[in-house]
C-alpha positions in Angstrom: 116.0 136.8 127.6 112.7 136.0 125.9 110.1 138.6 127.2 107.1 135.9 126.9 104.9 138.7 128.2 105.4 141.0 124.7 103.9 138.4 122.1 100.8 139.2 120.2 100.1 142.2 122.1 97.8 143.7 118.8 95.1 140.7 119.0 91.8 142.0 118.7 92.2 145.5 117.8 88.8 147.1 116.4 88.5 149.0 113.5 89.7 152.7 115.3 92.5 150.9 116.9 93.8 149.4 113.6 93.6 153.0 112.2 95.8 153.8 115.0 98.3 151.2 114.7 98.6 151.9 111.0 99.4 155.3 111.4 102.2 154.2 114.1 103.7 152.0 111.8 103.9 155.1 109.1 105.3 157.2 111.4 107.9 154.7 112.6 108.5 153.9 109.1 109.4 157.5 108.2 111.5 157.5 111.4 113.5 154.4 110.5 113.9 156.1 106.6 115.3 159.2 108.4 117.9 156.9 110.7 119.2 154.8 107.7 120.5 158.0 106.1 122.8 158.7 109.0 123.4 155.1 110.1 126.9 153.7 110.2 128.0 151.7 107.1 129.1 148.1 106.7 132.6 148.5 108.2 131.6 150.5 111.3 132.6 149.3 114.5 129.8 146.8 116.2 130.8 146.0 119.7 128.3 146.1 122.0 125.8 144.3 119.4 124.5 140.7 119.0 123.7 139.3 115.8 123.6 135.5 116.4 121.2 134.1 114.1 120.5 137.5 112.7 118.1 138.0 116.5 118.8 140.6 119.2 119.0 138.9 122.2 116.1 139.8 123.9 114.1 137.5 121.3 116.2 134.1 122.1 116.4 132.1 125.4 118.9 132.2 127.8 119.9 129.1 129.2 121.5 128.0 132.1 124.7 125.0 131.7 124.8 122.5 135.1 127.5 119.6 134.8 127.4 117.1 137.8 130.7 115.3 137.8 133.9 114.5 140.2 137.2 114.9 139.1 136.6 116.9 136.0 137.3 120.6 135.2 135.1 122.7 132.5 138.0 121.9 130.2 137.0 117.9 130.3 133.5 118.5 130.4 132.5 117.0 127.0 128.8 116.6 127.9 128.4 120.1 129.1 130.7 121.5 125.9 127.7 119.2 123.6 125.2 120.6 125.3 126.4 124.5 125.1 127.3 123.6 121.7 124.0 122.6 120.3 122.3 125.5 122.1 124.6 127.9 120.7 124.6 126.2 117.1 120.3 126.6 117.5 120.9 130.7 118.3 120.5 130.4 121.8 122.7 131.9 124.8 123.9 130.5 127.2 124.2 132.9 130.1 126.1 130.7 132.8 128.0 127.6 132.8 128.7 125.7 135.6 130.4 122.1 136.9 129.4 120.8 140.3 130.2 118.0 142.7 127.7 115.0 142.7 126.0 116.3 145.9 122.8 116.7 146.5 122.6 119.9 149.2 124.7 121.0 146.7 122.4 120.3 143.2 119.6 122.0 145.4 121.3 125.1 146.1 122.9 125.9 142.9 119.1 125.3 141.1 118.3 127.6 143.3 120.2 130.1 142.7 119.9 129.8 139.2 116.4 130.0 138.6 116.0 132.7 140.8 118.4 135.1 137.7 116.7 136.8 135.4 118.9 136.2 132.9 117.9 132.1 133.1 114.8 130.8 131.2 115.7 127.3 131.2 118.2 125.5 133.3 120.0 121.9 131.1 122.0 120.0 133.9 124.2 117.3 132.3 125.0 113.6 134.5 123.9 112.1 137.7 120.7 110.6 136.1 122.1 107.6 136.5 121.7 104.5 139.2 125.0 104.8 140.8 125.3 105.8 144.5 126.8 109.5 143.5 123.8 109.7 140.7 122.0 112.4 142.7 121.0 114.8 140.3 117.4 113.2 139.6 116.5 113.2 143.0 117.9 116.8 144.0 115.9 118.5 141.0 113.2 116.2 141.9 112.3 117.3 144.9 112.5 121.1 144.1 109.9 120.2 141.1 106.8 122.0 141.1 105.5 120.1 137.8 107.0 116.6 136.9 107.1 116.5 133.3 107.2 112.6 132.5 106.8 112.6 128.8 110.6 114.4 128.6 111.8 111.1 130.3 110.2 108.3 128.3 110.7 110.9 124.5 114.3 110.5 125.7 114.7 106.9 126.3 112.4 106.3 122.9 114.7 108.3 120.8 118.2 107.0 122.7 116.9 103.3 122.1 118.4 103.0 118.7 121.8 104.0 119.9 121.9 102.2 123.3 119.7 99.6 123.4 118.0 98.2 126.4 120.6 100.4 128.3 118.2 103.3 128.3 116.2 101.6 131.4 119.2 102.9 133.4 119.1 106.3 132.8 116.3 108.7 134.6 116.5 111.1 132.6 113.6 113.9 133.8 112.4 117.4 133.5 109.9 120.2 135.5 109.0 123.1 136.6 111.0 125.1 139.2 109.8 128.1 140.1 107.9 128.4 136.6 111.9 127.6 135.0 112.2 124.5 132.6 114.8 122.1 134.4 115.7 119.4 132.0 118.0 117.2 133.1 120.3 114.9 131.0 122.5 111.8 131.0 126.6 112.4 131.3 127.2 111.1 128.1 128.2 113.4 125.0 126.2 112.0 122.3 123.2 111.4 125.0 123.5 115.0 126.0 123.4 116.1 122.7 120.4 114.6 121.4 118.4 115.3 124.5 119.2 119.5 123.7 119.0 118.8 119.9 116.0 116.6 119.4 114.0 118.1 122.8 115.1 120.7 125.2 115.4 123.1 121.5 111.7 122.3 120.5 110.2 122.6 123.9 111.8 124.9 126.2 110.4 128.3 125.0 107.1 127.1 125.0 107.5 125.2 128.5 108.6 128.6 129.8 106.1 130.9 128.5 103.4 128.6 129.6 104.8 127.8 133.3 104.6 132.2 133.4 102.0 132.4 131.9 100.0 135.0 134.1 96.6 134.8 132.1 95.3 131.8 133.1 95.1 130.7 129.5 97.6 127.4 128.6 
């Protein structure tokens, strides 16, 4: 999980505190010289570690997969498989992965829950955007939205225009803030899904969810 909190905390040093810092960074550089020397070599055993993108985890988001859908099992779910797919291809984790029923007590309770988790920065749900009677999602999220974020909604249906046509007028695609957690949420469709992650939710999220905690008063 990102820890927004830890970034740029030597802004502003003065002259003695500089001094200070640079004779941390010797001392931890000596340190670091001493551990190589007895560190474990290429071949050593590494579980326990996480290398994706060369990052420790603590320095990449942590997302949260919702798929709204009858009749379909995880297996089937080739939105939600784009979706986790682009994340994971970006770096990213994906800490939970679920598949729900279109309803919308049901939606409400499961965001919920999930933004609630400290290991959730940003929540993706994947289907029900839709004008269909069981296309709930947009208005479940909706009404737990503390923030409406419109511009994610009409980005998507500019960038999705040269694939579907005038077709994007039915989708509601939409985003917010839920308890300051990015919620973005996406049509059912593979390819949709994936260039709503790809071409938004990757570029955005991070800052969306250091700014909606941001505790400083400063945007």
């Amino acid at each position: 999980m990102v820890d927004f909190q830890s970034r740029d905390t030597r802004r502003g040093l003065g002259d003695d505190d500089e001094d200070e810092a640079e004779e941390a960074t010797d001392t931890e550089t000596e340190e670091r010289d001493r551990e190589s020397e007895t560190s474990p070599g290429p071949d050593a055993d590494r579980t326990g570690t996480d290398e994706t993108a060369g990052e420790p985890a603590a320095d990449r988001m942590e997302y949260a997969v919702v798929t709204v859908a009858a009749g379909r099992t995880l297996s089937e779910d080739d939105a939600g498989a784009a979706v986790v797919e682009a994340l994971e291809g970006a770096g990213e984790v994906v800490a939970t992965r679920d598949l729900l029923a279109p309803s919308y007590d049901g939606i409400q309770t499961a965001i919920g829950a999930l933004v609630g988790r400290d290991d959730v920065d940003a929540i993706v749900t994947v289907g029900g955007t839709g004008v269909e009677p069981t296309d709930v999602t947009v208005d479940a999220v909706g009404d737990l939205l503390d923030k409406y974020l419109p511009g994610f909604g009409e980005l998507y249906r500019a960038l999705a225009h040269d694939r579907e046509g005038t077709a994007v007028v039915r989708t509601r695609a939409t985003a917010g803030i839920v308890d300051d957690v990015p919620v973005f949420c996406l049509p059912g469709d593979p390819a949709a899904a994936r260039t709503g992650t790809e071409d938004i939710v990757l570029p955005e999220a991070e800052v969306l969810a250091s700014q909606a905690r941001d505790t400083t008063g400063e945007q």
